[in-house]
C-alpha positions as CSV (number, residue, x, y, z in Angstrom):
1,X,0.0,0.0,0.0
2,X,0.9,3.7,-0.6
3,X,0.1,6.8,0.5
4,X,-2.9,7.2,-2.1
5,X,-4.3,4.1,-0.1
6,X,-7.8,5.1,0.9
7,X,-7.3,5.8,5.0
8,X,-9.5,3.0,6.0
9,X,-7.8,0.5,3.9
10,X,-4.4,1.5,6.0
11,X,-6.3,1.3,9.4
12,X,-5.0,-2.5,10.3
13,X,-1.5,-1.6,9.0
14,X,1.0,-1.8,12.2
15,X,1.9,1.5,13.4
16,X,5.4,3.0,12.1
17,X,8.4,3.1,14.2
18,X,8.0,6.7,15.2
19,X,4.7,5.9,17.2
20,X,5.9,2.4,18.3
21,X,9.4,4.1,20.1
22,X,7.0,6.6,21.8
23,X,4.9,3.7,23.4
24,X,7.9,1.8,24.4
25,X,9.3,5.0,26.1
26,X,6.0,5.9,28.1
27,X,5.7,2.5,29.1
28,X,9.2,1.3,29.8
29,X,12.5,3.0,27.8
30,X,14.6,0.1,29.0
31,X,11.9,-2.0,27.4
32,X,11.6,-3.8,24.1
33,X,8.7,-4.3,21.7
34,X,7.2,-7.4,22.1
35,X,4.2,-7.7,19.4
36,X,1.4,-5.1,17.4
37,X,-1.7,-6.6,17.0
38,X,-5.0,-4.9,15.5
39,X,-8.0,-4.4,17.2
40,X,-11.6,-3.4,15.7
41,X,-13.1,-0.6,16.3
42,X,-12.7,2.6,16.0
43,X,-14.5,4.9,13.1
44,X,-12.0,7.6,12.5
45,X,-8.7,5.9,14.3
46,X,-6.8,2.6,14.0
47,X,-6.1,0.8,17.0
48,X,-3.4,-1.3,18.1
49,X,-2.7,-3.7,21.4
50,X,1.3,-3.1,21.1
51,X,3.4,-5.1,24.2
52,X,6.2,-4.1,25.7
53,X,8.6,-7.0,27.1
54,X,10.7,-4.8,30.3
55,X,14.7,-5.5,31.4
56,X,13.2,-7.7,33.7
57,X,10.8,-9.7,31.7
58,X,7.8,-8.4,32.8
59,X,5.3,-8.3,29.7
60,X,2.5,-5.5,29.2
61,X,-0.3,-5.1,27.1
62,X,-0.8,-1.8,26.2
63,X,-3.6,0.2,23.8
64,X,-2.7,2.9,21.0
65,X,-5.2,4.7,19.4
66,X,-4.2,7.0,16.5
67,X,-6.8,9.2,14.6
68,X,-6.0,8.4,10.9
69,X,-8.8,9.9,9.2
70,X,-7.0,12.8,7.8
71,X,-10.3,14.9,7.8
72,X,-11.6,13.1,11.1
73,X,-12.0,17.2,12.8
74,X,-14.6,18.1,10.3
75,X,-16.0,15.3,10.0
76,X,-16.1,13.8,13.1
77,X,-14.2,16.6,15.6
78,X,-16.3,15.9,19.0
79,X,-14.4,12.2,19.0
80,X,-12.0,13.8,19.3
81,X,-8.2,12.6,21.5
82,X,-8.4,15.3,24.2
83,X,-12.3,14.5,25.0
84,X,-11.1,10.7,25.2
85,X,-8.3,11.4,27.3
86,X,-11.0,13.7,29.7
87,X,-13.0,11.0,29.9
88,X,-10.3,7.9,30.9
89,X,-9.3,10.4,33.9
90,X,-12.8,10.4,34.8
91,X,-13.3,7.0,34.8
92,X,-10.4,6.5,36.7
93,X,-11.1,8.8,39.3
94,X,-14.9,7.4,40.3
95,X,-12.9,3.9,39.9
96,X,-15.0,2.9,36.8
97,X,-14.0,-0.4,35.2
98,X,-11.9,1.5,32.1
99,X,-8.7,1.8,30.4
100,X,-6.4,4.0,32.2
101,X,-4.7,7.0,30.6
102,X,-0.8,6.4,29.9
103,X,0.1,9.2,27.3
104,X,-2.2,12.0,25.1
105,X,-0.3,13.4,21.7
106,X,-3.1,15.2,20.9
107,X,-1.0,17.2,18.2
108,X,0.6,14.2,16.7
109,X,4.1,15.6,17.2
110,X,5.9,12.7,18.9
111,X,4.0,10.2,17.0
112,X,3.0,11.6,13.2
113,X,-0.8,11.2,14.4
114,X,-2.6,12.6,16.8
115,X,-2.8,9.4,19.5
116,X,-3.6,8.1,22.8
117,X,-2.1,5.6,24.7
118,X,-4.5,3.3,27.3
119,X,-3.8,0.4,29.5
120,X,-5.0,-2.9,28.1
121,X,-8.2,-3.9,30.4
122,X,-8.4,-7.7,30.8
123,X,-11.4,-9.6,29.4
124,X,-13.5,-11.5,27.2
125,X,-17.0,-11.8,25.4
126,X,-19.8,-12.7,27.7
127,X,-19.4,-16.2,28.7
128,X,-23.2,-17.0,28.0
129,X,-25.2,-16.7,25.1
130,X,-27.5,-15.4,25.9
131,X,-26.3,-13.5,29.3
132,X,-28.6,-15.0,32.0
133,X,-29.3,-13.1,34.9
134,X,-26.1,-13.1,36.9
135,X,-24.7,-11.3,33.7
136,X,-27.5,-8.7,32.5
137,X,-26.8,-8.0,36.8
138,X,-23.4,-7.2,36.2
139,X,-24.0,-5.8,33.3
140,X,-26.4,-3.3,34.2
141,X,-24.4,-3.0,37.9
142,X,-21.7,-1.6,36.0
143,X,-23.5,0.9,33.6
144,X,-25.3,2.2,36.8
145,X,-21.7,2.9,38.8
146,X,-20.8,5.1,35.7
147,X,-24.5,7.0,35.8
148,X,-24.1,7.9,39.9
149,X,-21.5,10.3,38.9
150,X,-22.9,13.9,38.6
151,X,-20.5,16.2,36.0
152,X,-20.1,19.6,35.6
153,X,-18.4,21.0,32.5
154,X,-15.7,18.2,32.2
155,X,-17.4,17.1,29.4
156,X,-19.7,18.2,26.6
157,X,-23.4,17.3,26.2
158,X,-24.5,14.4,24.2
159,X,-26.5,15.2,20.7
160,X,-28.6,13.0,18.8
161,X,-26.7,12.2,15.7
162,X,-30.1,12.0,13.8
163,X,-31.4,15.4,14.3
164,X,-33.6,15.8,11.6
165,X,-35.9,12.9,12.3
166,X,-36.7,12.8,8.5
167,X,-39.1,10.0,7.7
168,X,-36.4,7.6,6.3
169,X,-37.1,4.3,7.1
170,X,-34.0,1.2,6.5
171,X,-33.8,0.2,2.7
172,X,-35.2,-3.4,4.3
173,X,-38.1,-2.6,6.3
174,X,-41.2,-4.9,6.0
175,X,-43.1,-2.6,8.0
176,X,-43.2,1.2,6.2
177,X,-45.9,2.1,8.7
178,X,-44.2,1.2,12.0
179,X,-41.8,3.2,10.7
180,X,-43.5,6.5,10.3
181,X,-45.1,6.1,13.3
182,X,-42.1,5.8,15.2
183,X,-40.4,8.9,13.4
184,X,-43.6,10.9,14.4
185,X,-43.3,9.3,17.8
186,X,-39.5,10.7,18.0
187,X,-39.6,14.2,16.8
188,X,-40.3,16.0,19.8
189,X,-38.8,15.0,22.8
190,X,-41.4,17.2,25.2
191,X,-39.2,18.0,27.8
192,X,-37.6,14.8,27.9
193,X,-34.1,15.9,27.3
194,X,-34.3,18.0,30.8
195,X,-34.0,15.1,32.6
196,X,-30.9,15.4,34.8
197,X,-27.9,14.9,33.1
198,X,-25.1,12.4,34.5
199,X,-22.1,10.6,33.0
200,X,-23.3,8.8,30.0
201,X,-20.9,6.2,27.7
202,X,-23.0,6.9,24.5
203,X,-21.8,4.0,23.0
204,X,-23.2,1.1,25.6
205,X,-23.4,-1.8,23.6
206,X,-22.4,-5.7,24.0
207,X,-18.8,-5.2,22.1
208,X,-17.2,-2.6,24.3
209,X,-17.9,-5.0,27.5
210,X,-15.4,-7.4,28.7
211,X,-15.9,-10.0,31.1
212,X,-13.9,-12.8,33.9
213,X,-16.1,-15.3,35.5
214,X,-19.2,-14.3,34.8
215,X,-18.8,-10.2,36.0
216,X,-18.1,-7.1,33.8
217,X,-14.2,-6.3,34.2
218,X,-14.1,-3.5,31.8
219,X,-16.1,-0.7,29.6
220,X,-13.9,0.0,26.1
221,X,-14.4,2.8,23.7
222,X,-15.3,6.2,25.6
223,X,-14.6,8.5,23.0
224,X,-18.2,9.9,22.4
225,X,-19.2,10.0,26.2
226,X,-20.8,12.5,27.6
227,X,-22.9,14.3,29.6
228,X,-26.9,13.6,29.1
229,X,-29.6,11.0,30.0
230,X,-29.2,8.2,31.8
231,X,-32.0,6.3,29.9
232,X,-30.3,6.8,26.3
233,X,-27.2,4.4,27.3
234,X,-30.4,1.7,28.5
235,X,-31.8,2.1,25.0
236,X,-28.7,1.7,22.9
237,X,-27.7,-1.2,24.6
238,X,-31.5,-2.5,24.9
239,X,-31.7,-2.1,21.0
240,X,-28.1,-4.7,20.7
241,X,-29.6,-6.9,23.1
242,X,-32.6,-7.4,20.9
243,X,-31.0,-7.4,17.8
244,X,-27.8,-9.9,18.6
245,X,-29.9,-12.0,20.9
246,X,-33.2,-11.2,21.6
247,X,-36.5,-8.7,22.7
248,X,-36.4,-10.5,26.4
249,X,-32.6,-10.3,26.9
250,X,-33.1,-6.8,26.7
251,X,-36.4,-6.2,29.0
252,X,-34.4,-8.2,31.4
253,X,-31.4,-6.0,31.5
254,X,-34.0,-2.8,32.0
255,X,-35.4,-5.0,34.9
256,X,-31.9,-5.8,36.4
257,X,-31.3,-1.9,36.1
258,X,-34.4,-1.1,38.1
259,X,-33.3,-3.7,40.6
260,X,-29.6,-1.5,40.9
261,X,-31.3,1.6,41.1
262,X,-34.9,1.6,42.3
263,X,-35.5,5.1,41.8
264,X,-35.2,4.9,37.8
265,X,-38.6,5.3,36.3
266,X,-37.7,4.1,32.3
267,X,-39.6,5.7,29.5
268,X,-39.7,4.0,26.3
269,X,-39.2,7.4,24.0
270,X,-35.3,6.9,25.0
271,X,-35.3,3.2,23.6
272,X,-37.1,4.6,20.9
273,X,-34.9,7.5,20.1
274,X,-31.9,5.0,20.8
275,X,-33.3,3.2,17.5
276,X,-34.0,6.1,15.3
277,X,-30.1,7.6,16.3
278,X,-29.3,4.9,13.6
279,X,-30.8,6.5,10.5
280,X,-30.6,7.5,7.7
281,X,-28.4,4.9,6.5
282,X,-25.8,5.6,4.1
283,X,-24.3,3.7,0.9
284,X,-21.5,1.8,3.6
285,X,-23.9,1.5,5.9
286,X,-27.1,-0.2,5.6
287,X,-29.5,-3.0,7.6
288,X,-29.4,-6.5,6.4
289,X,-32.9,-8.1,6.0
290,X,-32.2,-10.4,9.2
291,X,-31.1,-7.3,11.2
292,X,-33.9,-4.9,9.9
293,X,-36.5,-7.8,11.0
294,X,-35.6,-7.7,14.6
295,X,-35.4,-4.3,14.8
296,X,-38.8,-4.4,13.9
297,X,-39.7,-6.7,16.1
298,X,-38.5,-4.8,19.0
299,X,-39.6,-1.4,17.6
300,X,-43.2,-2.8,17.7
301,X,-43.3,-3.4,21.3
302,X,-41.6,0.2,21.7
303,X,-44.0,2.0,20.0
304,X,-46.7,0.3,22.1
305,X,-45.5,1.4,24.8
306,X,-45.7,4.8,23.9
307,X,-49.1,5.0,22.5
């Protein structure tokens, strides 16, 4: 590949020796490099697990994150390296189950990119499949710890990255009317959105959870948190549960949630609006059949409950 390589092409390439000598220097200069390996993820970055192998043997696992993209400020600036980096010392401070902050160079000049550099947080994919209740526990245990903590201006406010609401339902829907509904259902939040406003991951969904024995042991990919509703991070990840397993894997997480904090009172316009944050769907990104179906499926009983 060359440098006319589209940027997304050149993602899973290693990094180049200029950002690999300034991750063996933060983590240990009498250390050697020990392995790159790519990790998904990321829209506008690559991201690498690099290890470092110390004078003394010890082996670490760390994270680099470099934003690639080379037009990722305009057109996506608020994931941006510095909000990340807010966010990791947040999480560490209110001892949330999240990477830890090693190095920021937000201006690229030590590594050619702008880049961050996290600790590697232990884990796995749920062990059940479905998660039964031990796990939607943890699960929504975890998510709860990160909405106790009340923000100030550390961090910007969450949007809706479908603003316009326009009555554009996936290429494969089956059911054109549930869709309009549900956009007319969406438009106007009604004072919703002045629901206090805590410390919100954005992105809540079953791939950026890891888990040991049966417990969540870390929360991955914080760049777009922020500060808004507690209910929109139940929605997102209520919409995954439905769609990669099933519509009661995700009422039993909302019903673990209640059980971890018994003052919630859930409205269904956040799962709803959770949905409708997906559209419009552009030429690389699009609904299969199977996917568009249980969307549906669970949409229906959302809708429902709003009526």
């Amino acid at each position: 590949m060359d440098e006319n390589t589209p940027w997304y092409e050149r993602r899973h390439l290693p990094p180049d020796a200029r950002a690999l000598e300034w991750v063996r220097g933060t983590v240990d200069p009498d250390g050697t490099l020990d392995g790159v390996e790519f990790l998904p993820g990321g829209s506008s970055s690559a991201i690498h697990r690099v290890t470092v192998r110390g004078a003394d043997g010890t082996v670490t696992p760390v994270v680099l994150r470099r934003w690639i993209r080379p037009d990722w400020r305009e057109t996506e600036g608020y994931l941006s390296p510095e909000r990340e980096a807010t966010v990791l010392r947040l999480a560490e401070r209110h001892g949330i189950p999240a990477p830890r902050l090693l190095a920021l160079d937000a201006s690229g000049s030590a590594t050619g990119l702008p880049a961050l550099l996290m600790s590697h947080v232990p884990g796995g994919p749920c062990p059940t499949d479905p998660p039964g209740p031990s796990e939607l526990g943890s699960l929504a245990e975890a998510i709860a710890a990160v909405h106790r903590v009340r923000l100030g201006d550390e961090l910007p406010a969450y949007h809706f990255y479908n603003r316009r609401l326009e009555d554009t339902p996936p290429s494969a829907a089956s059911d054109k009317e549930l869709w309009s509904e549900a956009f007319a259902l969406g438009r106007d939040p009604g004072g919703r959105d002045l629901a206090p406003k805590v410390f919100v991951h954005r992105d809540f969904n079953p791939g950026n959870i890891l888990w040991t024995d049966h417990r969540v042991s870390g929360m991955v990919d914080w760049g777009s948190a922020a500060v808004g509703v507690a209910a929109f991070d139940l929605g997102h990840m209520r919409w995954n549960l439905a769609v990669v397993y099933d519509v009661p894997t995700a009422d039993a997480f909302l019903t673990r949630y209640r059980a971890a904090v018994p003052s919630y009172v859930h409205d269904p316009f956040w799962d709803l609006r959770a949905v409708l944050d997906l559209f419009p769907e552009s030429p690389s990104h699009t609904f299969s059949p199977e996917v568009c179906a249980k969307l549906e499926h669970y949409l229906r009983g959302v809708v429902a409950a709003m009526r």
